[in-house]
RONU-259625 format. One line per 10 residues: number of its first residue (from 1); their letters; for each residue z, y, x of C-alpha. Coordinates in steps of 0.1 Angstrom, whole numbers, padded with zeros to 4 digits. Layout:
NUM	a	Z/Y/X ~ ...
//
This chain:
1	xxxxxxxxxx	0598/-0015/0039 ~ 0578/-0043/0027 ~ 0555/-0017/0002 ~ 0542/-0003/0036 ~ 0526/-0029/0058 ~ 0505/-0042/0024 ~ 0497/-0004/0020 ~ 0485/-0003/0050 ~ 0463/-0038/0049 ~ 0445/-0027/0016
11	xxxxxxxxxx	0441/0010/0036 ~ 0424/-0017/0064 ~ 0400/-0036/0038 ~ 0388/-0008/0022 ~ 0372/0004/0057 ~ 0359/-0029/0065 ~ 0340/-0024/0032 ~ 0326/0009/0036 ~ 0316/-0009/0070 ~ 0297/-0034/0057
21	xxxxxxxxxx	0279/-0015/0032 ~ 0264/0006/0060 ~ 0252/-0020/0084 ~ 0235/-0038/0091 ~ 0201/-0019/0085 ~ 0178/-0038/0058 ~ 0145/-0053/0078 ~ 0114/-0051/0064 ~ 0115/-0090/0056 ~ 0150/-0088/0039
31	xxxxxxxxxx	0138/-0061/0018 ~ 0106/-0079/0005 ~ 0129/-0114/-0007 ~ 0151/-0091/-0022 ~ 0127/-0074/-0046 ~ 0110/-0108/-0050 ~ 0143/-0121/-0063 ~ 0148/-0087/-0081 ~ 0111/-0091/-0099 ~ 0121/-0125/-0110
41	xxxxxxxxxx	0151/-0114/-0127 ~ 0136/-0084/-0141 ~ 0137/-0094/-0177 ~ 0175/-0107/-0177 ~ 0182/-0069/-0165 ~ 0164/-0058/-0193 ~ 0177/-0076/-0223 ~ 0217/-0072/-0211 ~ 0242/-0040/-0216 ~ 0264/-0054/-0185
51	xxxxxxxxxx	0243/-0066/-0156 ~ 0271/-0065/-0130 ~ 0271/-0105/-0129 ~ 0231/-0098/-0126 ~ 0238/-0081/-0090 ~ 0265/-0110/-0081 ~ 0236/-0134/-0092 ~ 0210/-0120/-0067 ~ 0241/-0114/-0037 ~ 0243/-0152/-0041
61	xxxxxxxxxx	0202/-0156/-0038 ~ 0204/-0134/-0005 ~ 0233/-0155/0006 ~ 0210/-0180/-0002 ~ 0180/-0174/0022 ~ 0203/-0163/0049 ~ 0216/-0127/0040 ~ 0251/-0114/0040 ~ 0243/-0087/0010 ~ 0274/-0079/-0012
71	xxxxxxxxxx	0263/-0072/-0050 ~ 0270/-0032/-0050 ~ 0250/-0028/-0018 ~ 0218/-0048/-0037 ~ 0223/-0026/-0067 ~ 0225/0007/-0044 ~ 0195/-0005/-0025 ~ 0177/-0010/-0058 ~ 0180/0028/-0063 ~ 0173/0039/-0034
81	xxxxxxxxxx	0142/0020/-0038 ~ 0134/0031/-0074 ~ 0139/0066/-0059 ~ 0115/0067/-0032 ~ 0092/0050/-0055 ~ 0097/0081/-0078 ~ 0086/0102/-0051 ~ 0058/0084/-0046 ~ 0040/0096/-0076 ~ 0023/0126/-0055
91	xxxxxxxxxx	0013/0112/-0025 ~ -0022/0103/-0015 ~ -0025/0062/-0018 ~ -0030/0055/0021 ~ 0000/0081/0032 ~ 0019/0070/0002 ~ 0015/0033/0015 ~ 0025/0047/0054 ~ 0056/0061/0039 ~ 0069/0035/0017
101	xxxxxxxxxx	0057/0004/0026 ~ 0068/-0014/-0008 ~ 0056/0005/-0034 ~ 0032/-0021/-0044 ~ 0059/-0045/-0048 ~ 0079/-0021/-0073 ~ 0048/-0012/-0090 ~ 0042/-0047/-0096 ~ 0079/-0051/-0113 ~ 0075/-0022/-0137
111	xxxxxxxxxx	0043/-0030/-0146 ~ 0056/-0065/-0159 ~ 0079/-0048/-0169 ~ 0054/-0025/-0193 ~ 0036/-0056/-0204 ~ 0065/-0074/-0215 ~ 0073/-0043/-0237 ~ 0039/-0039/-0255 ~ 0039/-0078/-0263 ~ 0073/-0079/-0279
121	xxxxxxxxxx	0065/-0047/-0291 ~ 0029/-0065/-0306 ~ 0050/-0094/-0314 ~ 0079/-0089/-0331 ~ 0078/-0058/-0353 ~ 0109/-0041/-0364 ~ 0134/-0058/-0343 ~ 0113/-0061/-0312 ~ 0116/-0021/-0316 ~ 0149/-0021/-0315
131	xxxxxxxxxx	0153/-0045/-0284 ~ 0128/-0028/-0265 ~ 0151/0009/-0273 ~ 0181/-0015/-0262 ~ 0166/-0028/-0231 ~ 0152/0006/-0223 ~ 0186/0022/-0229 ~ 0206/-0006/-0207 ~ 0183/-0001/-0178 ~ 0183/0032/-0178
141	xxxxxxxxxx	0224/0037/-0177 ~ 0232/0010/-0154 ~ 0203/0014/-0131 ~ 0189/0047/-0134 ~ 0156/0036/-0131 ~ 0126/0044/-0156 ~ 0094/0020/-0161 ~ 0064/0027/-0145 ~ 0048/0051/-0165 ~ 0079/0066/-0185
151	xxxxxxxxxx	0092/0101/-0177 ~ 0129/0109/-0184 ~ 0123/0132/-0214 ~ 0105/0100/-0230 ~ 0133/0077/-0219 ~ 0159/0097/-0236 ~ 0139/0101/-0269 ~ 0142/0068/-0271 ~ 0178/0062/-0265 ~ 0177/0088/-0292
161	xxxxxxxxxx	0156/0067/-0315 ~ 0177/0038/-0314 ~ 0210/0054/-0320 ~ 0194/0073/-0351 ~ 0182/0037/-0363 ~ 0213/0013/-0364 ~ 0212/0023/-0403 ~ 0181/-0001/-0406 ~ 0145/-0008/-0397 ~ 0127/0019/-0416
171	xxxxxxxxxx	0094/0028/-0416 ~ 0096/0062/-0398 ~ 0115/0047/-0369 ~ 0093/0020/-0362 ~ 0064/0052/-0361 ~ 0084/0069/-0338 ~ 0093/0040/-0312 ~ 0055/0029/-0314 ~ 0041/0070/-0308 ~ 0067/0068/-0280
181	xxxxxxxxxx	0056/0036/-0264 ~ 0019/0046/-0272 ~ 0028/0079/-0245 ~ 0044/0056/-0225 ~ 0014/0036/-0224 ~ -0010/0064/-0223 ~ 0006/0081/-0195 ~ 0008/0046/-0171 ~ -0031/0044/-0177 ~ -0036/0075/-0164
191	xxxxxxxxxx	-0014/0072/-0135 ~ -0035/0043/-0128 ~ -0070/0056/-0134 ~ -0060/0085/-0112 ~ -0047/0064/-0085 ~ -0077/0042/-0085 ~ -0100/0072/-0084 ~ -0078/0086/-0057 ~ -0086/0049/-0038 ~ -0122/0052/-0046
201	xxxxxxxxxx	-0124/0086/-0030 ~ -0104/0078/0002 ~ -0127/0048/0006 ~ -0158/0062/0000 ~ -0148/0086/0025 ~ -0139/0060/0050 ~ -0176/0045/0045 ~ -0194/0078/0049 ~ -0172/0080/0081 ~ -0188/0046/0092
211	xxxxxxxxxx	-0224/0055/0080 ~ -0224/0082/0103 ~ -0207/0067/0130 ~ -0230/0039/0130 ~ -0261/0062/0126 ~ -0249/0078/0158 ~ -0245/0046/0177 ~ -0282/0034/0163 ~ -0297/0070/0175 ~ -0278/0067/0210
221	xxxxxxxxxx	-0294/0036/0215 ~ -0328/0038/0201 ~ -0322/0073/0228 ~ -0312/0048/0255 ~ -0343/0022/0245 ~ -0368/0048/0248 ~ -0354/0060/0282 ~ -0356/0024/0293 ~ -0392/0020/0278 ~ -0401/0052/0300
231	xxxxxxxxxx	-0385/0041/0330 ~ -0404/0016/0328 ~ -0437/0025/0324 ~ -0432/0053/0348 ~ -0422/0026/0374 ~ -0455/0006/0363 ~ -0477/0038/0371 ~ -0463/0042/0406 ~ -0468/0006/0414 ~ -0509/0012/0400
241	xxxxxxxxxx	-0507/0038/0422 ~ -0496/0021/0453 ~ -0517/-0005/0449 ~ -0550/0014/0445 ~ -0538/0034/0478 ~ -0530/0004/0494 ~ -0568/-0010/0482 ~ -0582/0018/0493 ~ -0566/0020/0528 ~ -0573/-0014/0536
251	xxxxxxxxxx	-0614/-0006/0526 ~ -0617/0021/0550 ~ -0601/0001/0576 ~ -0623/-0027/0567 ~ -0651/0000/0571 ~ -0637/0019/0603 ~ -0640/-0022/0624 ~ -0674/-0028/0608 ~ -0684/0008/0621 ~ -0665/-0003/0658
261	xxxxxxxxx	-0683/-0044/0659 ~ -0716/-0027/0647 ~ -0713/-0003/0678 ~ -0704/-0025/0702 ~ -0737/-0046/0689 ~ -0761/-0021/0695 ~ -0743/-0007/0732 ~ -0747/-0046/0744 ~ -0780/-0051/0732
//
């Protein structure tokens, strides 16, 4: 009797949770503070096996600044985010930018993310090479996420790469995790270069758009000034014309009385 009722309460909490991880909706705003606190933390995520206390870190940030966020709906909002950002990779910029309205704050995080890589990478030789394979190996479990410019074949090669090492630092190994950061590398460039190009192109498209429009609107009114200017002089014609008929009336009337007083002159003398 007494096993029932608490059966029933947990059966009660366990709704309330679902509940709350549904709703309320994420606004725009909430989602920008919580990839700003997610950038900051970044590296912690990356140098840590267990980042559970990671996501119960940032809940208390969002707690922080006003929002009731529990630390498994951050996390699952993290991959949705990572995921969209995935899709991205296709789009045309301007469209991609319409549709997800925060990929330049994720691109942001796994490009410091990249940089932080190469320079421990440059850095710190042998055993930088096996953090980096631990950091990539952590992330990628926990968060199934990928750096910028990584594909999942590359990922797992070097999850590979670091289990095949824990014998030592040899030589070989170290070749491998460096050709595998120099794809990495190589492949992020080129997403970048032909993202760039694809900017250049959609903005010198934009500017041919307003070259033409604004040749249009210079020809319609340099069209519209001529008019004017014709108008014009057509009106300055007609008045010449009037007054040369009006001159010319008021001679011959001028004439016609002379004529009249001259004849009434002669009649009286």
């Amino acid at each position: 009797m007494e096993g029932h009722p608490h059966q029933h309460q947990h059966h009660q909490i366990s709704v309330n949770i679902d509940t709350g991880d549904r709703f309320p909706q994420w606004s725009v705003q909430e989602t920008r503070d919580f990839l700003m606190i997610r950038a900051e933390l970044d590296p912690t995520f990356m140098e840590t096996k267990r980042n559970k206390l990671l996501w119960e870190v940032i809940a208390t940030k969002m707690k922080e600044k006003g929002y009731n966020r529990s630390a498994e709906q951050c996390k699952c909002k993290w991959k949705n985010l990572v995921t969209r950002y995935k899709g991205c990779e296709t789009m045309e910029p301007e469209g991609m930018r319409q549709q997800f309205p925060y990929y330049n704050e994720l691109q942001t995080i796994f490009a410091a993310r990249m940089q932080r890589m190469l320079w421990m990478e440059a850095e710190g030789g042998a055993s930088a090479s096996k953090k980096k394979g631990v950091q990539l190996s952590s992330d990628d479990e926990d968060d199934n996420e990928y750096s910028d410019g990584g594909e999942k074949a590359s990922s797992k090669k070097k999850r590979k790469v670091v289990k095949g090492g824990g014998g030592g630092s040899s030589s070989a190994t170290i070749s491998e995790n460096m050709n595998s950061l120099k794809e990495l590398m190589e492949e992020f460039m080129k997403q970048q270069m032909q993202m760039e190009m694809e900017w250049m192109k959609a903005y010198e498209r934009r500017e041919e758009e307003r070259r033409v429009k604004e040749m249009e609107w210079r020809q319609t009114m340099e069209a519209l000034e001529n008019e004017r200017l014709m108008m014009e002089k057509r009106w300055r014609e007609r008045e010449e014309e009037r007054r040369m008929r009006e001159e010319a009336r008021a001679e011959k009337r001028d004439a016609l009385i002379t004529a009249l007083l001259n004849k009434l002159r002669r009649e009286e003398m």
